[in-house]
mmCIF file as gemmi writes it, N, C-alpha and C atoms, coordinates in Angstrom:
data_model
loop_
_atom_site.group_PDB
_atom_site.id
_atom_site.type_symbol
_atom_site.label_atom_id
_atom_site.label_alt_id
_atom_site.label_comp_id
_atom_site.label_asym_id
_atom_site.label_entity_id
_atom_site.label_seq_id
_atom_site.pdbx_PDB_ins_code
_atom_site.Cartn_x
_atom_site.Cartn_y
_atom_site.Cartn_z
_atom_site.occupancy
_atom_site.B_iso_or_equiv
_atom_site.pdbx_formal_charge
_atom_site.auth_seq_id
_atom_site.auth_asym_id
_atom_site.pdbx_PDB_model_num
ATOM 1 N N . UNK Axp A 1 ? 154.692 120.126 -214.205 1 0 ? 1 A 1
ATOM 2 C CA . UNK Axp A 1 ? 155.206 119.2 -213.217 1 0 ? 1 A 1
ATOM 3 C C . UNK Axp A 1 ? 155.338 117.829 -213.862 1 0 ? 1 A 1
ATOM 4 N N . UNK Axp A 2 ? 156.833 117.265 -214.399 1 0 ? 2 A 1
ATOM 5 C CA . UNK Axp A 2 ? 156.855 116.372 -214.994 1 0 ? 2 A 1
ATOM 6 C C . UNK Axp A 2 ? 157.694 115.153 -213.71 1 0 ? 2 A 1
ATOM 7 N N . UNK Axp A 3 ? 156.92 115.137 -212.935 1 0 ? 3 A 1
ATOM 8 C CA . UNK Axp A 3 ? 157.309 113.81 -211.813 1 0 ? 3 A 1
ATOM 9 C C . UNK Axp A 3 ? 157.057 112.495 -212.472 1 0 ? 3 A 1
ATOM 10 N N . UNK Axp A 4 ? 158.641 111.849 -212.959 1 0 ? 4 A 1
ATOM 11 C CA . UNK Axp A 4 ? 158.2 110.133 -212.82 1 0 ? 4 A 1
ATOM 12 C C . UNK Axp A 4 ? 157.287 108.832 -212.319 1 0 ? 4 A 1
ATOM 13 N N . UNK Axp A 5 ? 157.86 109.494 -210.783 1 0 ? 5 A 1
ATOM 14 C CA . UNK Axp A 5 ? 157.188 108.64 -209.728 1 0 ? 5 A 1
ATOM 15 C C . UNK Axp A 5 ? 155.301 109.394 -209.643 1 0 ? 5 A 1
ATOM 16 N N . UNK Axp A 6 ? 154.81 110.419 -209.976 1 0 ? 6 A 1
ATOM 17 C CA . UNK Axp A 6 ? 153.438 110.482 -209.832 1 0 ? 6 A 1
ATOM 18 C C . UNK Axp A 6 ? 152.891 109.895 -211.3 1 0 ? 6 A 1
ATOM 19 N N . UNK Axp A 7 ? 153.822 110.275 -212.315 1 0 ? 7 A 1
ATOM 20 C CA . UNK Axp A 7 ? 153.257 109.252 -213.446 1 0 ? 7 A 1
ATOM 21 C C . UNK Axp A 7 ? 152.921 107.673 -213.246 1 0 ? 7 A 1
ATOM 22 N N . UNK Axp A 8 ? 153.74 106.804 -213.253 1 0 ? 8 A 1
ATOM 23 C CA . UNK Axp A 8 ? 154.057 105.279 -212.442 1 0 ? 8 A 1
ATOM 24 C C . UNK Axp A 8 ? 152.89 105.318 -211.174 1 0 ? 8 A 1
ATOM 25 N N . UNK Axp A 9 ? 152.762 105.786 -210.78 1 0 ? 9 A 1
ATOM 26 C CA . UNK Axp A 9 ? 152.053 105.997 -209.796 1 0 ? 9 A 1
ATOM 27 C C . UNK Axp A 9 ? 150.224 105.735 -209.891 1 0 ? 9 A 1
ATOM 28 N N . UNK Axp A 10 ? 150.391 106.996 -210.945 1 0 ? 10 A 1
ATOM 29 C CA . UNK Axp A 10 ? 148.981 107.008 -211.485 1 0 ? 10 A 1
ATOM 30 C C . UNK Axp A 10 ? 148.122 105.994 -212.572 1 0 ? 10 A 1
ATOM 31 N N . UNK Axp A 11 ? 149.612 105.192 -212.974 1 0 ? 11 A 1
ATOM 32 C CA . UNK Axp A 11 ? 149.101 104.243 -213.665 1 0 ? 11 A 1
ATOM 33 C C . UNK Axp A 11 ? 148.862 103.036 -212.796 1 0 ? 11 A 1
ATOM 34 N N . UNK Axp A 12 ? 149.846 102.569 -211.595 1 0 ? 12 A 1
ATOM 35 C CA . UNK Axp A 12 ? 148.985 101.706 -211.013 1 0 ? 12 A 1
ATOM 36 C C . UNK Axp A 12 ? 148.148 101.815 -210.018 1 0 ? 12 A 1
ATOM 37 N N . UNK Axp A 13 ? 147.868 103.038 -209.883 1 0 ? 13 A 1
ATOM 38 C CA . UNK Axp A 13 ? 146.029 103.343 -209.079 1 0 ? 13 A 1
ATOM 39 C C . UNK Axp A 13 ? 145.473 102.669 -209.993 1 0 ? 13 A 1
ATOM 40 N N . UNK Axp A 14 ? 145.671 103.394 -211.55 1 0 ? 14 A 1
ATOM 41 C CA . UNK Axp A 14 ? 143.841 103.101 -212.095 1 0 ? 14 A 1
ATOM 42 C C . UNK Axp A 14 ? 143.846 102.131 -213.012 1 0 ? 14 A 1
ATOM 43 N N . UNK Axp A 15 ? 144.806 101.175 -212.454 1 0 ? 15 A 1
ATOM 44 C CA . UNK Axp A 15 ? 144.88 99.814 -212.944 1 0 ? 15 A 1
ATOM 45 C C . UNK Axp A 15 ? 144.252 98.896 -211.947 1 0 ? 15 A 1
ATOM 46 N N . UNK Axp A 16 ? 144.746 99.022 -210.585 1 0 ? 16 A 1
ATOM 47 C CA . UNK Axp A 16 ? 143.761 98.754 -209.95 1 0 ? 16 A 1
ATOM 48 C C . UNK Axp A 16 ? 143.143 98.955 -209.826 1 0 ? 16 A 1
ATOM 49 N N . UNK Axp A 17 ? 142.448 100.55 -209.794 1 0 ? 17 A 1
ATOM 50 C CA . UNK Axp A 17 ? 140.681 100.979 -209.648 1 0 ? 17 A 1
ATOM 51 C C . UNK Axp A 17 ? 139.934 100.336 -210.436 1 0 ? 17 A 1
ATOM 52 N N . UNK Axp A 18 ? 140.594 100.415 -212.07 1 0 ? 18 A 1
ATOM 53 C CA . UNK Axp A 18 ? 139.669 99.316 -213.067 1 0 ? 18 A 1
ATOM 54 C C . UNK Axp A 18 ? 139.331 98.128 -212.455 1 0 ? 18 A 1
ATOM 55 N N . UNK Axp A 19 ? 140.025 97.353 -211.926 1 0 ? 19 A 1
ATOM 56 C CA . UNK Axp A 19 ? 140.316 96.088 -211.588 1 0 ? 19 A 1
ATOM 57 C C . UNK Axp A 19 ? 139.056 95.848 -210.709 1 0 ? 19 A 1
ATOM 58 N N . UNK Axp A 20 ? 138.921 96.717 -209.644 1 0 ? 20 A 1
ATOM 59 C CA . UNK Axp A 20 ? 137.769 96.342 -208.631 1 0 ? 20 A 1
ATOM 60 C C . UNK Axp A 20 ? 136.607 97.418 -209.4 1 0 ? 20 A 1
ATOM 61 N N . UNK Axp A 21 ? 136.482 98.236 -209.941 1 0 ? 21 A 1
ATOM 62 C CA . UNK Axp A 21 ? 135.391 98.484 -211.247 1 0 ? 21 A 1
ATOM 63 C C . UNK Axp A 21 ? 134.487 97.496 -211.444 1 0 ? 21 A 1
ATOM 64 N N . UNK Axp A 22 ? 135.451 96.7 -212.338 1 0 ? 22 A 1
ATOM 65 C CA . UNK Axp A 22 ? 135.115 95.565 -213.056 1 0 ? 22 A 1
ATOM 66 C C . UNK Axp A 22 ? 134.694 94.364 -212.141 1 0 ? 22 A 1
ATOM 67 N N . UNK Axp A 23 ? 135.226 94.04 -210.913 1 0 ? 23 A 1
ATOM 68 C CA . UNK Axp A 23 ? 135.022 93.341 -209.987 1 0 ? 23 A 1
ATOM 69 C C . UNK Axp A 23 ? 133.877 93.453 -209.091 1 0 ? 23 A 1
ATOM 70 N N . UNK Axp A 24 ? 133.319 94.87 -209.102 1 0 ? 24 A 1
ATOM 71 C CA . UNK Axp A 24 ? 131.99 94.977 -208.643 1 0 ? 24 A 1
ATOM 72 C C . UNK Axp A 24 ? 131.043 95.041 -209.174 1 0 ? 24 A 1
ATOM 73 N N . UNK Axp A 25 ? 131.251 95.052 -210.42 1 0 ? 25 A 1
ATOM 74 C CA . UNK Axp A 25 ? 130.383 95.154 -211.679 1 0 ? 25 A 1
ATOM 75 C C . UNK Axp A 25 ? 129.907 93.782 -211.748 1 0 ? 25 A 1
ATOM 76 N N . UNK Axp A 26 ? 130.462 92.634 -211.238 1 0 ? 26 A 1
ATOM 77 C CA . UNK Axp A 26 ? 130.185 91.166 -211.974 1 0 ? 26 A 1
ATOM 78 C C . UNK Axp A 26 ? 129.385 90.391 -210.848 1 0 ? 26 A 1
ATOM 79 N N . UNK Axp A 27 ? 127.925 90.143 -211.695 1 0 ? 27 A 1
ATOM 80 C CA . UNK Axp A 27 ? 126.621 89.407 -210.617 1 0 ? 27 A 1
ATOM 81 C C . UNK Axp A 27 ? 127.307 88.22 -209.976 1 0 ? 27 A 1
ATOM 82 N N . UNK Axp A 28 ? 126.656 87.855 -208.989 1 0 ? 28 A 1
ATOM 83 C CA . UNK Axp A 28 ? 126.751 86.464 -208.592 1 0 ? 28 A 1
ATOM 84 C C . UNK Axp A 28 ? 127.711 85.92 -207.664 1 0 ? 28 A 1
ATOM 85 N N . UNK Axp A 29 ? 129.121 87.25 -207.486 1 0 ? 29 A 1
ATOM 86 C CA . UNK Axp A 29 ? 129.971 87.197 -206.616 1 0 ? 29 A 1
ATOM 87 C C . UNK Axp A 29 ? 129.679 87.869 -205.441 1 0 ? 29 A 1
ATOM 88 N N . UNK Axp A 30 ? 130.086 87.081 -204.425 1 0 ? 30 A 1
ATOM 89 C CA . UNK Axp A 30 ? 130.358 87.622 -203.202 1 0 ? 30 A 1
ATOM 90 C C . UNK Axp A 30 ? 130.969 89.176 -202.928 1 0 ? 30 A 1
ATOM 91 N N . UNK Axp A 31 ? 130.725 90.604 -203.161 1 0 ? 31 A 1
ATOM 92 C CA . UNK Axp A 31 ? 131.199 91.676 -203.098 1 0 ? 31 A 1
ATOM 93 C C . UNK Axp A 31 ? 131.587 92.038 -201.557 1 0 ? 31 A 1
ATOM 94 N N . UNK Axp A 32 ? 132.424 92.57 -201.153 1 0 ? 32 A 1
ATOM 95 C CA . UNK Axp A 32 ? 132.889 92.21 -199.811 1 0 ? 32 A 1
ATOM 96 C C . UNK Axp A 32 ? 132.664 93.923 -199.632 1 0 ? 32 A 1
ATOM 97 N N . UNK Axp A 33 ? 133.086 94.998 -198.97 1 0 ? 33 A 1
ATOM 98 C CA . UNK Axp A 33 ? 132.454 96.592 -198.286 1 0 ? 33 A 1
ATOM 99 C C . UNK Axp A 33 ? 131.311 96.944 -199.395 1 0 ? 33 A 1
ATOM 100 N N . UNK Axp A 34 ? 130.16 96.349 -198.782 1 0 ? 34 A 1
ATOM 101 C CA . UNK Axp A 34 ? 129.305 96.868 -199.882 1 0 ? 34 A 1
ATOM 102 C C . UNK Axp A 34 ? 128.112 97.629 -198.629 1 0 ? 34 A 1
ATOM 103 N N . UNK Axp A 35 ? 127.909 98.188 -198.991 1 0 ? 35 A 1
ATOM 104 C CA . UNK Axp A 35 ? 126.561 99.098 -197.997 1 0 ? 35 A 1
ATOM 105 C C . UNK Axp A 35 ? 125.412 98.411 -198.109 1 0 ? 35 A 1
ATOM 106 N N . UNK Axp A 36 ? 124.173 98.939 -196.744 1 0 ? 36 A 1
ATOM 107 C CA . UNK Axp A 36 ? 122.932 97.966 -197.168 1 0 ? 36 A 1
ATOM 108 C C . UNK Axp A 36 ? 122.117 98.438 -198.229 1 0 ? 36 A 1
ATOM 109 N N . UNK Axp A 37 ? 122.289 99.105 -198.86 1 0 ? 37 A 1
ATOM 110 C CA . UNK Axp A 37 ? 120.994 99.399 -200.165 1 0 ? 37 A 1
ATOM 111 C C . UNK Axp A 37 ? 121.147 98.074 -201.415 1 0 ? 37 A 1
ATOM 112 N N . UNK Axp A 38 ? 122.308 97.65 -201.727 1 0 ? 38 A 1
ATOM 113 C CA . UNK Axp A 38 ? 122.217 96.12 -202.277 1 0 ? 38 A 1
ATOM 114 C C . UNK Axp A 38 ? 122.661 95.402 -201.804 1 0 ? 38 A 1
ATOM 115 N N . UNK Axp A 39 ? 121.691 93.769 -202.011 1 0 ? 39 A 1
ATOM 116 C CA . UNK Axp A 39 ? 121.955 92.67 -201.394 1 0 ? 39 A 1
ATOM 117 C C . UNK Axp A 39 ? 124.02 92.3 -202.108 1 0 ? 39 A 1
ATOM 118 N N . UNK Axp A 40 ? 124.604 91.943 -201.325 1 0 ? 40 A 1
ATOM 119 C CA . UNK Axp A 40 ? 125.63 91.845 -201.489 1 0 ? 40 A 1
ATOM 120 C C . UNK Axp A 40 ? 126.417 90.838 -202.749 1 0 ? 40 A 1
ATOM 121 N N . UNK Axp A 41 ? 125.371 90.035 -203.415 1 0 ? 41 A 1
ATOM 122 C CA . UNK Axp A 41 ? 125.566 89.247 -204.484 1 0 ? 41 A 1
ATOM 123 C C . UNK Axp A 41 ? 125.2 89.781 -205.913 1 0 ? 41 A 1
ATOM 124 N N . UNK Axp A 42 ? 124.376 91.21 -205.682 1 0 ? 42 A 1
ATOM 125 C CA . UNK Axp A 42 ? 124.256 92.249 -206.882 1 0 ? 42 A 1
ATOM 126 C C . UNK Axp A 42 ? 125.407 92.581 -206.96 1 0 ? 42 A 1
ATOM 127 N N . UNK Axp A 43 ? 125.439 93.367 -208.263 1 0 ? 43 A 1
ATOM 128 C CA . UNK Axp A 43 ? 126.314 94.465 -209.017 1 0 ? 43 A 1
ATOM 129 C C . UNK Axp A 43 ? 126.24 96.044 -208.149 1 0 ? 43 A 1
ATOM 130 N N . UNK Axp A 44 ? 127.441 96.774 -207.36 1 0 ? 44 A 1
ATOM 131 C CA . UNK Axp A 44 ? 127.432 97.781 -206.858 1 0 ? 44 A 1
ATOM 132 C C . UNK Axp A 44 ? 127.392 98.979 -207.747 1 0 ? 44 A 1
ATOM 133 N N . UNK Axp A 45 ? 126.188 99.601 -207.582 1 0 ? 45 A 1
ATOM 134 C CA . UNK Axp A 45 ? 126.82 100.621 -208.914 1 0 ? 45 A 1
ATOM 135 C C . UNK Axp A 45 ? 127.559 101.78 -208.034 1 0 ? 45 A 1
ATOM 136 N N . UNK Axp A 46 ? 127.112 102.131 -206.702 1 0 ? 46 A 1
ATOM 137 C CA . UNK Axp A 46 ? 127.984 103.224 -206.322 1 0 ? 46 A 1
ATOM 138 C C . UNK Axp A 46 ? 129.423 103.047 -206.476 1 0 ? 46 A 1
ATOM 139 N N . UNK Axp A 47 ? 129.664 101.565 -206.29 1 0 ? 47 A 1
ATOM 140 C CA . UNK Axp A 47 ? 131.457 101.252 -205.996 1 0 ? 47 A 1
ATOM 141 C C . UNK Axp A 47 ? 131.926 101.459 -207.544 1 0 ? 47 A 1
ATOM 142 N N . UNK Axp A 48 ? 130.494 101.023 -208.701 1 0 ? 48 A 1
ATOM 143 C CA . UNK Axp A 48 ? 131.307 100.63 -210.115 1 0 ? 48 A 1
ATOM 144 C C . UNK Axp A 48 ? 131.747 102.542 -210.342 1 0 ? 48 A 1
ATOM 145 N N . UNK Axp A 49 ? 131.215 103.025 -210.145 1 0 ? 49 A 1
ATOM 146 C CA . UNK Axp A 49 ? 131.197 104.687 -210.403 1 0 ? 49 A 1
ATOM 147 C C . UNK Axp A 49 ? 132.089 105.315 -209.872 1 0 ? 49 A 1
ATOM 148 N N . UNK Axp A 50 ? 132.183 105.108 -208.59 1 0 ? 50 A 1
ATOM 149 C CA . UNK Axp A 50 ? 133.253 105.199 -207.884 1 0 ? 50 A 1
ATOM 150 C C . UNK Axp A 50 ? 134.564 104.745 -208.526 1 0 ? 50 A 1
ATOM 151 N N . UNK Axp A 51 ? 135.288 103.381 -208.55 1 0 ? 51 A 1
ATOM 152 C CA . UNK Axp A 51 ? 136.475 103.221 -209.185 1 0 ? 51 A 1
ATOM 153 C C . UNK Axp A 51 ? 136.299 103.661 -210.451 1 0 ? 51 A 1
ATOM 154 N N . UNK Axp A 52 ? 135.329 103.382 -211.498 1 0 ? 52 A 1
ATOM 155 C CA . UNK Axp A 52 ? 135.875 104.093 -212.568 1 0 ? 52 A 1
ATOM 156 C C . UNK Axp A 52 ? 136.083 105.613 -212.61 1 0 ? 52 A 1
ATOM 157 N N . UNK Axp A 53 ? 135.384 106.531 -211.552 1 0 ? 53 A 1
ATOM 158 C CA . UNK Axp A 53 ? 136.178 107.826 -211.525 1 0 ? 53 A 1
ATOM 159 C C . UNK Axp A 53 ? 136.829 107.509 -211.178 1 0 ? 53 A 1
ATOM 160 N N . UNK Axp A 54 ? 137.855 106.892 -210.395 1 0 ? 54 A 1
ATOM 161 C CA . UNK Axp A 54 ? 139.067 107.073 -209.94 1 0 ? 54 A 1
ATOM 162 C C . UNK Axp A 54 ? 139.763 106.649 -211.33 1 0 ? 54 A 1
ATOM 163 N N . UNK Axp A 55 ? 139.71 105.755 -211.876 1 0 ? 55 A 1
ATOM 164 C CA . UNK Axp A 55 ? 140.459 105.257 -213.078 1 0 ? 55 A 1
ATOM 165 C C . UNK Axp A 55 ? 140.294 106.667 -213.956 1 0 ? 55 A 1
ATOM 166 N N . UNK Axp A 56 ? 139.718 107.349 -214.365 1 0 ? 56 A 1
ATOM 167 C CA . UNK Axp A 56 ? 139.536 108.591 -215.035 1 0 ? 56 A 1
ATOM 168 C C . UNK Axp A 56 ? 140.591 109.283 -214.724 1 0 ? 56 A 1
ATOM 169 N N . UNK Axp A 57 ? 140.389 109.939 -213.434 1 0 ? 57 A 1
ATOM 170 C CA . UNK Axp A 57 ? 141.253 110.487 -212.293 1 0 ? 57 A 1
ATOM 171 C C . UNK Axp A 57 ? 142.906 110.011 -212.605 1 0 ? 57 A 1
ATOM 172 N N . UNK Axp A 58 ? 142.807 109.307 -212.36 1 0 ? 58 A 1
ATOM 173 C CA . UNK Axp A 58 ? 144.301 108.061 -212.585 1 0 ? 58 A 1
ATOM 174 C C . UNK Axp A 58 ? 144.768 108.678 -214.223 1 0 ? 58 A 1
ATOM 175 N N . UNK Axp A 59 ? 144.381 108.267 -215.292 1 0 ? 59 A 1
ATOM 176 C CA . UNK Axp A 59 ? 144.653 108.786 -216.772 1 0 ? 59 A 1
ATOM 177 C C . UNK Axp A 59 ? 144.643 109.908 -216.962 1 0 ? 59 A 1
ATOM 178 N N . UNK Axp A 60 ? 143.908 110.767 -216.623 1 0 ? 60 A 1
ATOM 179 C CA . UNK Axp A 60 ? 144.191 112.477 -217.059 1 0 ? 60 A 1
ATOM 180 C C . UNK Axp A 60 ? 145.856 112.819 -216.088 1 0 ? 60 A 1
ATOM 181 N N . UNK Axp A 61 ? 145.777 112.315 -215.08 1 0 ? 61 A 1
ATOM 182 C CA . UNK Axp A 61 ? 147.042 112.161 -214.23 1 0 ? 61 A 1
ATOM 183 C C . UNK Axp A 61 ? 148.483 111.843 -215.155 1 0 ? 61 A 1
ATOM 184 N N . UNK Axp A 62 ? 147.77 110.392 -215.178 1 0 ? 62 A 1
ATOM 185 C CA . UNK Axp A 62 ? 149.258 109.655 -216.009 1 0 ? 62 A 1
ATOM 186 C C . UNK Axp A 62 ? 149.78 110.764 -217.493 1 0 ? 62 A 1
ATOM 187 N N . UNK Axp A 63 ? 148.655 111.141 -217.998 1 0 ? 63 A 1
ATOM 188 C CA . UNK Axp A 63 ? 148.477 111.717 -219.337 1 0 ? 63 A 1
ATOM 189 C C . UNK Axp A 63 ? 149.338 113.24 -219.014 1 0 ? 63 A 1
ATOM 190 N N . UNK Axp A 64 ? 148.786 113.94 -217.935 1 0 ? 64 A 1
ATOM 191 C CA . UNK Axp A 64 ? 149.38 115.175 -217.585 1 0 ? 64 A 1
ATOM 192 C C . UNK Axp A 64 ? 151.099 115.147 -217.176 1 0 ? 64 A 1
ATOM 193 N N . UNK Axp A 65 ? 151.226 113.586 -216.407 1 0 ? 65 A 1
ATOM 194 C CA . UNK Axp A 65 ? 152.371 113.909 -215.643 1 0 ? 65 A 1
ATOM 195 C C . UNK Axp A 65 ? 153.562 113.019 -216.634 1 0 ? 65 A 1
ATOM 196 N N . UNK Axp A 66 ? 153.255 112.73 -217.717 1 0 ? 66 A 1
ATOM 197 C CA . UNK Axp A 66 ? 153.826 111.407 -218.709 1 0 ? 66 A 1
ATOM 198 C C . UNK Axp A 66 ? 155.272 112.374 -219.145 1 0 ? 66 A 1
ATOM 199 N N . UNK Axp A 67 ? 156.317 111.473 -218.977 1 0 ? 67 A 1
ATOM 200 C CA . UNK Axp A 67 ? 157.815 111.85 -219.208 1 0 ? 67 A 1
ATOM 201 C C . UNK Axp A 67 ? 158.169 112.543 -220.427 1 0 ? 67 A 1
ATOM 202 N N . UNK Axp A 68 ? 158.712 113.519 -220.931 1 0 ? 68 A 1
ATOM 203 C CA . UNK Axp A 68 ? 158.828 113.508 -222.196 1 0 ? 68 A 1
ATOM 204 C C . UNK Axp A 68 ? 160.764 112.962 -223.392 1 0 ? 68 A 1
ATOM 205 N N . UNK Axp A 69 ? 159.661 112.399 -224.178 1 0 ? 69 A 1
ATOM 206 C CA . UNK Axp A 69 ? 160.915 111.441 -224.876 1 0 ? 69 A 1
ATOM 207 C C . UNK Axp A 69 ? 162.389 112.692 -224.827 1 0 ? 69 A 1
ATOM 208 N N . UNK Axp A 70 ? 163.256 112.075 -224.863 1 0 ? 70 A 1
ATOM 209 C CA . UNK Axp A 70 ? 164.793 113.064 -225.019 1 0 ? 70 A 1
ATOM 210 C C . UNK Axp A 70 ? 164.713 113.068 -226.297 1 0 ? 70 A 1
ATOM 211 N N . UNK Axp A 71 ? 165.115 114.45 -227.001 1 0 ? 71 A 1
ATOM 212 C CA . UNK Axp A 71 ? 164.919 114.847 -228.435 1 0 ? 71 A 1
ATOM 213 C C . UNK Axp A 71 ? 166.625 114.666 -228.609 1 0 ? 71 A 1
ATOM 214 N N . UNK Axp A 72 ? 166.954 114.076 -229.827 1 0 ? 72 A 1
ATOM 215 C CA . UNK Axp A 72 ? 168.624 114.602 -230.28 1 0 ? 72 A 1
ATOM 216 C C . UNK Axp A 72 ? 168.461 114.8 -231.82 1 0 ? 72 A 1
């Protein structure tokens, strides 16, 4: 299944998933849907685990569904 649009696709999920990864990963900020087991100015690790599987998720995707060059 060589779909364009799920390739493109999958790259900007786990560009954004990285994005808030990395964004919950960093002390001292205000983390906004965070559950009560951490105070909300910690580092989330469920959320950091969370987006980076999805970013995983996202690349084996992009990787599986990636266009192939026209041969001449």
């Amino acid at each position: 299944m060589k779909n364009p649009a799920i390739f493109f696709g999958a790259i900007v999920v786990a560009v954004i998933s990285l994005a808030l990864g990395i964004y919950y990963a960093i002390p001292g900020v205000y983390h906004i849907l965070t559950s009560g087991s951490h105070p909300v100015m910690d580092p989330q690790p469920t959320h950091i685990i969370l987006f980076v599987g999805i970013f995983v998720i996202c690349v084996i995707a992009a990787l599986v569904t990636r266009p192939r060059a026209n041969a001449r």
